[in-house]
N, C-alpha and C positions, 0 to 999 in steps of 0.2 A: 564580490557580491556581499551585500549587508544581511547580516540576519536578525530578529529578531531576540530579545533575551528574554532568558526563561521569567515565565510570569510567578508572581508566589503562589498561584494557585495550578500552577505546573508543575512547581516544586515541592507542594505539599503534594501532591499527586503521585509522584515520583520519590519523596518520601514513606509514602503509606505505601507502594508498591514494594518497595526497600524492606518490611517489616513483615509480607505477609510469605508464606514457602511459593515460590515458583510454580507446583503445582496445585496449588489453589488458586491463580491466576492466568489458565489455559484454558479457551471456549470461546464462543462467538461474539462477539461487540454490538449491541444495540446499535443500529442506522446501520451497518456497513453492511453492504447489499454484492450479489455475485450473479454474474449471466452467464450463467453456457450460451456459448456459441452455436447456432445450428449450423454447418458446412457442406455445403449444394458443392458435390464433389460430382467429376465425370473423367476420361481420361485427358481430356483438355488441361485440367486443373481442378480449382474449387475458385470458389465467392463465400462470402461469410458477412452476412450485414452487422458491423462492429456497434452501431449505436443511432438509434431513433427515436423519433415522438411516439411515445404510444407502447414503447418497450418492457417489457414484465420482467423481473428477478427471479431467481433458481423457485423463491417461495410464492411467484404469483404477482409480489406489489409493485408498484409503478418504480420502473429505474428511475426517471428521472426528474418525477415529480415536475415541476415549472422551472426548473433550476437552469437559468442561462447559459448557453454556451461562451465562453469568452474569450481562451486560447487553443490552440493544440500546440502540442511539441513531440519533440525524439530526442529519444536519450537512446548512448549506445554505452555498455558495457564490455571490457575486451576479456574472455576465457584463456587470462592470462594466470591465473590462481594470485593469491595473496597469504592471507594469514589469520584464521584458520585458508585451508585450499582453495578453497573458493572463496571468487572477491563478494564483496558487499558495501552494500550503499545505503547508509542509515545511520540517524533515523530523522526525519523533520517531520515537520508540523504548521499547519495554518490554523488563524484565528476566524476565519470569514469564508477560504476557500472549499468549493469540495474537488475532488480529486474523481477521474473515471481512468485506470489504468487497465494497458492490453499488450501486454508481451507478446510481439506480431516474429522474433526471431527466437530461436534459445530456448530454454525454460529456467525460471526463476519461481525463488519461495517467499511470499510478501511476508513480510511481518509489522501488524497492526499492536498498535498500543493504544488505550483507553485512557486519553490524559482529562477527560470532561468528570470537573470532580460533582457535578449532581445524576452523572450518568448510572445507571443501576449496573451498569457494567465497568463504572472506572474501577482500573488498572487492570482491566483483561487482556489478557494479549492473544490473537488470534494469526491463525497463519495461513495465506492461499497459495496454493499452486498455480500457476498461471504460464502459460507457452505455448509452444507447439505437442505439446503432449497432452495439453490441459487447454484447450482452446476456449475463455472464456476471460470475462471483464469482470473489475473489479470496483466498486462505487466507496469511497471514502470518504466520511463528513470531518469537517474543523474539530481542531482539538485530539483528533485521531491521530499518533504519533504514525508513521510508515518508513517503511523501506525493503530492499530485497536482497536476494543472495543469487548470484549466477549458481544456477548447477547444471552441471555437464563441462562438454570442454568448445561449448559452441557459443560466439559473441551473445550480448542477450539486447535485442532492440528493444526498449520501453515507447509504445505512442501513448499520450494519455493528453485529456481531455482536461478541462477546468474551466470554473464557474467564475474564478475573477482575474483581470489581466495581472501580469507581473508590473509592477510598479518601483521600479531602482529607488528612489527618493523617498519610497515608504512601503517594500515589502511585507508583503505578510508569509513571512518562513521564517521557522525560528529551527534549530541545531540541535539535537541532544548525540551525546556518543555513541555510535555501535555496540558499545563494551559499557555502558552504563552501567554499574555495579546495582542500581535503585532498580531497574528493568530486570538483568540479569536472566537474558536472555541467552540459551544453550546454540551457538550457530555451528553448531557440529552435525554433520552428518552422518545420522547412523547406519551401517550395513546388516542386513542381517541375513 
């Protein structure tokens, strides 16, 4: 699979992110929206209507705005641990896409990066819960670095949503490291 290369206004991005303390870059990211799930449970089971026209965010505004539908996929993650113990899969990025993520197995911890350098929140990192513990969706605009962390010891199904097809001959995903020194991002899990 091709990816794309970091743009220089990535990389400055990810340089000023590099220079400022870790925590003075933790809080919410401008555009990136979250739904709880309402779950019509009975002893049969449950339904849970994962994504529609006309759908409001935890804050009220429109999920999905006119934003086309253009692919679905799944991704599966195996709760095989790695290094730190839990695995992880991060971080990429689109220029044009948006992203609608629902961890419909497992639970996982998204973590969001703020790479839009006229953004009032570039190089914020934010972080969701999302699973079966946390049953709700996730809306990610372009330029929003993403990825997640398995936690527990149970596979973690990702379905997610997106507003432009995959295109092999001109992708729009580009790569940054899990361990990016510039992000410096903690994927340790604390007990307490």
């Amino acid at each position: 699979m091709a990816w794309m290369a970091l743009t220089p206004e990535i990389e400055t991005a990810l340089e000023d992110m590099g220079n400022r303390p870790a925590s003075q870059r933790v809080g919410r990211i401008r555009d990136v929206q979250v739904k709880t799930f309402v779950k019509h449970a009975d002893q049969r089971g449950f339904f849970i209507e994962q994504l529609k026209r006309g759908d409001v965010d935890d804050d009220g505004r429109p999920f999905m705005d006119e934003r086309p539908f253009a692919q679905m996929s799944r991704s599966l993650v195996y709760a095989r641990g790695g290094n730190p113990p839990e695995l992880i899969k991060a971080f990429h990025w689109h220029k044009k896409q948006w992203d609608y993520w629902d961890i419909v197995v497992g639970n996982a911890r998204v973590v969001l990066v703020d790479l839009r350098p006229a953004s009032p929140t570039a190089g914020t990192i934010q972080t969701v819960i999302l699973g079966e513990n946390s049953p709700r969706m996730v809306a990610i605009p372009p330029l929003v670095a993403h990825g997640y962390q398995c936690l527990g010891m149970d596979n973690v199904h990702l379905v997610y949503y997106v507003t432009e097809p995959y295109d092999p001959a001109d992708p729009d995903e580009g790569r940054i490291a899990w361990n990016d020194p510039r992000i410096s991002f903690d994927w340790r899990i604390e007990n307490i």
